[in-house]
C-alpha positions in Angstrom: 145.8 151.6 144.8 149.5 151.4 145.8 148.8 147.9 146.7 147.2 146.8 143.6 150.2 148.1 141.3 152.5 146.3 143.6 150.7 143.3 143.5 150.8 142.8 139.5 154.7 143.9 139.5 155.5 140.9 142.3 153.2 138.8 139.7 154.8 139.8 136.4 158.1 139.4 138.4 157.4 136.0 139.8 155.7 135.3 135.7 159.1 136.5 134.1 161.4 134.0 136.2 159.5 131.6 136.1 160.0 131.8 132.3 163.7 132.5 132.2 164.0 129.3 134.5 162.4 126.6 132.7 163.9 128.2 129.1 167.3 128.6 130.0 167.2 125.1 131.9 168.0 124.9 136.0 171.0 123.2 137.8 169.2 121.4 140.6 171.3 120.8 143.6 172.8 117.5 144.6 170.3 117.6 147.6 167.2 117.5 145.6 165.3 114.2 144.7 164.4 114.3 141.5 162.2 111.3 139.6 163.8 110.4 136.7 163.8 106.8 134.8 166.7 105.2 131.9 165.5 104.8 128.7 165.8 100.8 128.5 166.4 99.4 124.7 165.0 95.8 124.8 161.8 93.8 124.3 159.2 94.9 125.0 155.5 94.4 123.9 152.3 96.5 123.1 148.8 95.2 124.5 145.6 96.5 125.5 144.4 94.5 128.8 140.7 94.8 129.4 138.6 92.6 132.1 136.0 90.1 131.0 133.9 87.1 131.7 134.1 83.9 130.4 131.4 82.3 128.3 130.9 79.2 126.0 131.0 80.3 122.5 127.9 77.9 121.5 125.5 77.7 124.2 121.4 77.4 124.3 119.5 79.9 125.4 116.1 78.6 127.2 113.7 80.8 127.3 109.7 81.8 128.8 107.2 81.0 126.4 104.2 81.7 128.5 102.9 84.9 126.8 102.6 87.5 129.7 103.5 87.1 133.0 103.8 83.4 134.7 105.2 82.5 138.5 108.3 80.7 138.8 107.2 77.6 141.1 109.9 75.2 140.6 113.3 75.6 139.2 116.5 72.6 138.7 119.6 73.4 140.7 122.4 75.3 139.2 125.4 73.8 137.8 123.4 69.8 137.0 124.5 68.5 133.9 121.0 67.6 132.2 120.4 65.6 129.4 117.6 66.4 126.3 114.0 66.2 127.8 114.8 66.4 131.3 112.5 69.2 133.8 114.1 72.8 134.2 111.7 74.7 135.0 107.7 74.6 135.9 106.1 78.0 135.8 102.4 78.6 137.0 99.5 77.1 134.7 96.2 77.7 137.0 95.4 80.4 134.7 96.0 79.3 131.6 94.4 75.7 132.9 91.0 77.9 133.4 91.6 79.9 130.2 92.3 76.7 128.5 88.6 75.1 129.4 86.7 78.1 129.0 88.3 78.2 125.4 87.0 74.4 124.9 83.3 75.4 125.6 83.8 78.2 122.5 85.6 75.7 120.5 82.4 73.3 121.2 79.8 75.8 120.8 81.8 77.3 117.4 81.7 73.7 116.2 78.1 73.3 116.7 77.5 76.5 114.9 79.7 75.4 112.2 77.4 71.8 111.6 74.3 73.8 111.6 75.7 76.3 109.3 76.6 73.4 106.8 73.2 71.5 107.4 71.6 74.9 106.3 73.3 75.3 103.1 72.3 71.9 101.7 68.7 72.8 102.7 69.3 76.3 101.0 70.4 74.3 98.0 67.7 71.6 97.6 64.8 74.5 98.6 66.9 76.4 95.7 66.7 73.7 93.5 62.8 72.9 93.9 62.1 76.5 93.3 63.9 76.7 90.2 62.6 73.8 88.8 59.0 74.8 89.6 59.0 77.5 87.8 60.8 76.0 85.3 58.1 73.3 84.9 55.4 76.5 85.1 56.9 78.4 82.2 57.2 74.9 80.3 54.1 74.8 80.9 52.5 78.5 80.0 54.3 78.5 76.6 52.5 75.2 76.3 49.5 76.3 77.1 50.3 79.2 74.4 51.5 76.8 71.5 48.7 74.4 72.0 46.1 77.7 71.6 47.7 79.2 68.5 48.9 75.8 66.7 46.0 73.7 67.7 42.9 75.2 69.5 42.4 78.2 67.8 43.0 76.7 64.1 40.7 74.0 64.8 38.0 76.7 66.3 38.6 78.5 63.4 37.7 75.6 61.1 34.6 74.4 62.9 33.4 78.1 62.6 34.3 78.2 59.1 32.2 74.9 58.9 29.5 75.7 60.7 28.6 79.0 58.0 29.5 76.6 55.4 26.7 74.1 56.4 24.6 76.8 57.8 24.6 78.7 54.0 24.0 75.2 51.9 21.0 74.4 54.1 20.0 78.5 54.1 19.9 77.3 50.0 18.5 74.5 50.3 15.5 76.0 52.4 15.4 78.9 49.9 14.7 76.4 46.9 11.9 74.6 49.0 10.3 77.8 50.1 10.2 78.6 45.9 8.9 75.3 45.0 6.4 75.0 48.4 5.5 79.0 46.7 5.0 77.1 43.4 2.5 74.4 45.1 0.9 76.8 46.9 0.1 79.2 43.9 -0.9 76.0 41.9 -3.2 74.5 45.1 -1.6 71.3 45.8 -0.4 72.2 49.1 -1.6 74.1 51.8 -1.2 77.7 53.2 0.0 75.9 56.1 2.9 73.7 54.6 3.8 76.8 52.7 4.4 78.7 56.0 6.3 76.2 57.7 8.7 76.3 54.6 8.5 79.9 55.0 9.9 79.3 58.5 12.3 77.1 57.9 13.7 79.6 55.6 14.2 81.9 58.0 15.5 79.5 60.6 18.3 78.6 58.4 19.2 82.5 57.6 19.1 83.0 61.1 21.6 79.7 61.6 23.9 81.2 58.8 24.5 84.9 60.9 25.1 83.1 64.0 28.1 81.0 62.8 28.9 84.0 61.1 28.7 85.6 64.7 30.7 83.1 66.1 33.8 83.4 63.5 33.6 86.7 64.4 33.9 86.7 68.0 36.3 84.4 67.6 38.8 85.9 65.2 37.9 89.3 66.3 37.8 88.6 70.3 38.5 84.8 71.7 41.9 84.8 69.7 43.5 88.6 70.5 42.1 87.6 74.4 43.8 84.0 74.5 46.8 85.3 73.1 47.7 88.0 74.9 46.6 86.2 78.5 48.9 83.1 77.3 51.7 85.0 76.5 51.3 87.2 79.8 51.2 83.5 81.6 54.6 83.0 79.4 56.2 86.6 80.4 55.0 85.8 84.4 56.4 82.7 84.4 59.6 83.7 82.9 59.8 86.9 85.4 59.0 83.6 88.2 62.1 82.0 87.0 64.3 84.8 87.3 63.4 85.8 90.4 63.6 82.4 91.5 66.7 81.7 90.4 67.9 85.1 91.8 66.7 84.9 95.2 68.2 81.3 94.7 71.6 82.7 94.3 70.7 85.3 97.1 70.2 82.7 99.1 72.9 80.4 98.6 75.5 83.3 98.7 74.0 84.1 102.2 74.0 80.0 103.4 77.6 80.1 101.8 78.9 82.8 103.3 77.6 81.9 106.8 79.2 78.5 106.4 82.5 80.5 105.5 82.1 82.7 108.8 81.3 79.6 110.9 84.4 78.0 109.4 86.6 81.1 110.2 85.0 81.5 113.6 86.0 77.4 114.8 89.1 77.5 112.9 90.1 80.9 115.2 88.7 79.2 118.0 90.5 75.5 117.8 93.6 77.7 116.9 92.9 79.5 120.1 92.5 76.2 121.8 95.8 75.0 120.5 97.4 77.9 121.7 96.1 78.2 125.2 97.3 74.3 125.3 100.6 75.1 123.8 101.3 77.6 126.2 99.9 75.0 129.5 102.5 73.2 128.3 105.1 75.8 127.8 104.8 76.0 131.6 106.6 73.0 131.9 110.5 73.6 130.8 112.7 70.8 129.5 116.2 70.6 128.0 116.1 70.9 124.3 120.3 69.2 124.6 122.5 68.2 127.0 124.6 70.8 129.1 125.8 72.2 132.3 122.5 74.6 133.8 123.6 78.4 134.4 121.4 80.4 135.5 120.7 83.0 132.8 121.0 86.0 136.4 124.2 84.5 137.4 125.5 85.5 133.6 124.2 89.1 134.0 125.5 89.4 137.3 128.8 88.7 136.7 128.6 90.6 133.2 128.5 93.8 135.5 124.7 93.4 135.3 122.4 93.7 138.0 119.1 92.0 139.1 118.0 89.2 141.3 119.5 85.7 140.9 116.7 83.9 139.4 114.5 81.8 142.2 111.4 79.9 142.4 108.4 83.1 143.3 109.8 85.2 141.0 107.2 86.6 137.6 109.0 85.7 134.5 108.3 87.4 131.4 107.9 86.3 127.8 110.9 85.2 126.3 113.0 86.1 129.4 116.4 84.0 129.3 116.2 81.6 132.2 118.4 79.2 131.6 122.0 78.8 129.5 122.9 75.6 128.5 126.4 76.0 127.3 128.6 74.0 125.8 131.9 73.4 127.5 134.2 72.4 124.5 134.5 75.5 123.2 135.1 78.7 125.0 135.5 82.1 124.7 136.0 85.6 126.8 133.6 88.7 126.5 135.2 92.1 127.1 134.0 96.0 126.9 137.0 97.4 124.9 136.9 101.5 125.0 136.4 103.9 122.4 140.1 105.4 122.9 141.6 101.8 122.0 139.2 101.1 119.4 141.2 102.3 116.5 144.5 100.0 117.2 142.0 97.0 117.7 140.7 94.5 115.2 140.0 90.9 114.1 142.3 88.6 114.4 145.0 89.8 117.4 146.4 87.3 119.0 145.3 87.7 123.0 146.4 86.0 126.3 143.8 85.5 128.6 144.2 84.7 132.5 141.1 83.2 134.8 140.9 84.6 138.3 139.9 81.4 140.0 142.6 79.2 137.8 146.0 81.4 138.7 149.0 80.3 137.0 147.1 79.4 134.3 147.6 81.1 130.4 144.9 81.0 128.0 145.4 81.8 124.7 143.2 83.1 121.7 142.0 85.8 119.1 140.0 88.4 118.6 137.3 87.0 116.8 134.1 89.9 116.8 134.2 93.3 117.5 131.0 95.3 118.1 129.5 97.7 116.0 128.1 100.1 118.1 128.9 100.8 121.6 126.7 98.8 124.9 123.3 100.4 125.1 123.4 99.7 128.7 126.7 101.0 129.7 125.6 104.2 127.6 122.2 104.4 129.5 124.0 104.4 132.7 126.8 106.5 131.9 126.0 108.5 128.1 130.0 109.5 128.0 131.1 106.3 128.5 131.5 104.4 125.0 132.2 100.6 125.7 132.4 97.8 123.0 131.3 94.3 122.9 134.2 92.4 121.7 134.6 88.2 121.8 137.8 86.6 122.0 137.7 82.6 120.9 140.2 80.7 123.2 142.3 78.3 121.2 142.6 76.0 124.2 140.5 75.3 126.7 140.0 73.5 130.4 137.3 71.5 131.9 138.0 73.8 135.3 136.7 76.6 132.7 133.1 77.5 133.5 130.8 80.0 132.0 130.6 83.3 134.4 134.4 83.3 135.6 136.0 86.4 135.6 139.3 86.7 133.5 141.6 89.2 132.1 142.3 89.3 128.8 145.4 91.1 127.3 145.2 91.8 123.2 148.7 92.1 121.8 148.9 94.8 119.7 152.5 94.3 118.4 155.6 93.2 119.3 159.2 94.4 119.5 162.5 92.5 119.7 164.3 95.5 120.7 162.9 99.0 120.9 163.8 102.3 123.1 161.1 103.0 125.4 160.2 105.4 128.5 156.9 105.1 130.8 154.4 107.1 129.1 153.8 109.6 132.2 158.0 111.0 131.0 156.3 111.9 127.3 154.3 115.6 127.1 153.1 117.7 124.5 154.8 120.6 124.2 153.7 123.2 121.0 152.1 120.3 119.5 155.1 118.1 119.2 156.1 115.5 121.8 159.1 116.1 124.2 160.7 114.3 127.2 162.5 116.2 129.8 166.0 114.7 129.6 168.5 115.4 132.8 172.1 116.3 131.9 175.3 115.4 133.9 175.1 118.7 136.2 171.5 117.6 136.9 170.3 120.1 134.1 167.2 119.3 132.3 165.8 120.5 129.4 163.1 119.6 126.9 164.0 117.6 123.8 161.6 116.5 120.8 161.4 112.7 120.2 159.2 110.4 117.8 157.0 108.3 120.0 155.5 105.0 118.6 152.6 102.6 120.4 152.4 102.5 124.0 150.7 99.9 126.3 149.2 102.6 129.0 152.7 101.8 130.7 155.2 102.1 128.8 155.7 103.9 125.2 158.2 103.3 122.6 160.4 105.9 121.6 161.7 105.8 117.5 164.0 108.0 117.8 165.4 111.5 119.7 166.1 109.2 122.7 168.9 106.6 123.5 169.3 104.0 125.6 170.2 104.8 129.6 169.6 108.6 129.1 167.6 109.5 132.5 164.2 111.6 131.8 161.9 113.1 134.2 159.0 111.0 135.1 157.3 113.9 136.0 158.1 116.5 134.1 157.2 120.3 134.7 154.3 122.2 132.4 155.5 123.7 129.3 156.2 127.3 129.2 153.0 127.8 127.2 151.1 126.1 129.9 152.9 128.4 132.7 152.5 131.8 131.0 149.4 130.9 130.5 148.5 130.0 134.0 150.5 133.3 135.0 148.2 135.4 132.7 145.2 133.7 134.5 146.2 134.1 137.9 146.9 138.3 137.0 144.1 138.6 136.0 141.9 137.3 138.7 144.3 139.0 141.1 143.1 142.2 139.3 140.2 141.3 139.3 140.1 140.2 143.1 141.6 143.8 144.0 138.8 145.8 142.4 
């Protein structure tokens, strides 16, 4: 227990002095090496300096076409100059060679399908026609047949029977007035009972003669006409129904042949564009220059991008649209960079940026800031999720035909720049209750804290606007604030405390 109370006091004493000291300020002695650096009043200028690659700013991007995956068999050396038309690449075709003739049998067999389909609708059509026009011709025909009955047959039937009783009923008469003069004769002798009889007969021949033409006009009025009306105008009604349903199942028909035809059509037209396809891409396995440039190698690019991979060499599988080849062009050039999130806010369009190539030393490139991304690099953020880097393109105003696409460069984005301007190195400036301070040494080697306005820096150096003059010394690395300390003492007693229990 004794040794626990005295361990806090030698803390809280140790705490306490430590706070007096850097307060009150110290004297260090002569002896003591202490970092300290003159605020220098002069020039002095405020970049951002970021390392990136060279590229051209226009520059054709040659790509797969071969849907899938296709071997690399042959590839053109890096760094030809090739003109328009000329071989880069040649990428496996067996398959799609073997694919391509199988698809020729379909478009063949498609195309035969398609003729027979057509051949079939101008049968459907003239079978179509001959039906319709039969039963056309048959209901022509029945109401004919039904017309000639009521206008012509039956009228002059009915006129003969009329006739016929007529004449029947004059010679009936005409028998009745010789049967009363033959009964006269006979009464009075001059003719025989004989001749009388036979008048007598006669008589009733022509009575008999007079009911059956009566007869007849009956049957017919009563019977021949209801019958031959009735089965004409059912011919008439049939052959009507006969038409319809011909000209319906002709309709059927042709909407059937028609829409075969349409299928067939569809069918070869998928299969020729098939074809076309399967020939487009045998020839897509054969890649040419669509302009003239320098060949990169769309690997060497990524590579020296910080991206990974393979360089890109014949036994390789390509993928659709994967970049093979760049072919950039030289005239114009311009420098990628990953600018970070902390700088993004004192970045934008249009700063002016001198730009140095590793392999050309002693050269100066010079240029602006011509594109800054909008969100950060998906693949610096899959690799690393706290790390937010930004695409950003700087156009170079003049260029070099040593310049080559892939060279690694630095490129320094001026900010702003001052004539003449107080400034420290920014490791001297600290935070100290929220406000910046510099620890400024006296002439008796006394330093104390002193608040100062602080304006852009360049991760080097910062400019000081005022609380500072020129050729006062300040610590280049200067103690923690009291804050920090007492609160670093408070930690530490505490875990000695807890340490002890």
């Amino acid at each position: 227990m004794n040794k626990t109370i005295t361990g806090i006091a030698l803390v809280l004493l140790v705490a306490a002095a430590a706070t007096w000291y850097f307060r009150h300020g110290r004297a260090e002695p002569e002896s003591a090496q202490v970092a300290v650096f003159s605020a220098v009043r002069g020039p002095i200028t405020i970049s951002v300096t970021e390392p990136g690659t060279i590229q051209s700013r226009e520059r054709v991007i040659v790509r797969s076409g071969v849907e899938g995956r296709a071997t690399l068999l042959w590839l053109v050396e890096e760094g030809l100059q090739v003109r328009t038309g000329d071989l880069l690449a040649e990428l496996d075709s067996s398959r799609l060679v073997e694919a391509q003739f199988d698809q020729q049998l379909r478009v063949e067999g498609a195309q035969a399908a398609l003729v027979q389909a057509r051949e079939n609708l101008e049968i459907v059509r003239s079978e179509n026609a001959s039906a319709v026009e039969t039963a056309s011709l048959t209901l022509r025909f029945a109401r004919r047949a039904l017309e000639k009955f009521t206008e012509g047959e039956f009228p002059s039937q009915l006129q003969q029977a009329e006739a016929e009783i007529a004449i029947a009923r004059e010679e009936m008469k005409r028998a009745a007035d010789r049967l009363e003069w033959s009964n006269r004769l006979s009464t009075s002798g001059h003719i025989t009972r004989i001749e009388f009889e036979a008048d007598e007969l006669a008589m009733k021949r022509k009575e008999l003669d007079v009911r059956l033409a009566e007869g007849r006009l009956r049957l017919l009025t009563n019977f021949t006409r209801p019958q031959q009306d009735e089965k004409l105008s059912s011919d008439v009604k049939q052959a009507e129904a006969a038409l319809e349903r011909a000209q319906r199942r002709s309709a059927a028909s042709l909407l059937r042949a028609e829409t075969d035809l349409r299928a067939r059509e569809s069918e070869h037209e998928k299969q020729v564009s098939r074809l076309a396809r399967l020939k487009a891409q045998v020839a897509a396995c054969r890649i040419t220059a669509p302009t003239n440039g320098l060949v990169i190698y769309a690997t060497s690019v990524r590579r020296s991008g910080r991206g990974g991979g393979e360089p890109l060499a014949p036994g390789q599988e390509i993928v659709e649209r994967q970049e093979l080849i760049y072919l950039p062009a030289t005239s114009e050039m311009m420098a990628e960079i990953k600018v970070a999130e902390a700088s993004m806010s004192r970045i934008g369009t249009g700063l002016t940026a001198r730009v140095t190539v590793d392999a050309l030393p002693g050269q100066l490139f010079r240029g602006r800031m011509a594109r800054i991304g909008v969100l950060p690099d998906a693949a610096d953020a899959w690799l690393n999720p706290n790390l937010k880097l930004f695409n950003c393109e700087v156009f170079l105003d003049n260029g070099s035909d040593a310049l080559r696409p892939g060279m690694s460069c630095r490129v320094e984005l001026i900010l702003r720049e001052f004539a003449d301007a107080v400034y420290v190195p920014l490791q001297a400036v600290m935070q100290i209750g929220g406000r910046p301070h510099v620890y400024v040494q006296g002439p008796r080697g006394v330093t104390e804290p002193r608040p100062v306005s602080i304006g852009l820096d360049n991760n080097r150096m910062i400019v000081i606007e005022s609380g500072l003059a020129e050729g006062e010394p300040v610590l280049l690395n200067p103690p923690l604030p009291p804050s920090s300390l007492e609160a670093q003492t408070e930690t530490n007693t505490h875990a000695h405390a807890d340490a002890e229990h």
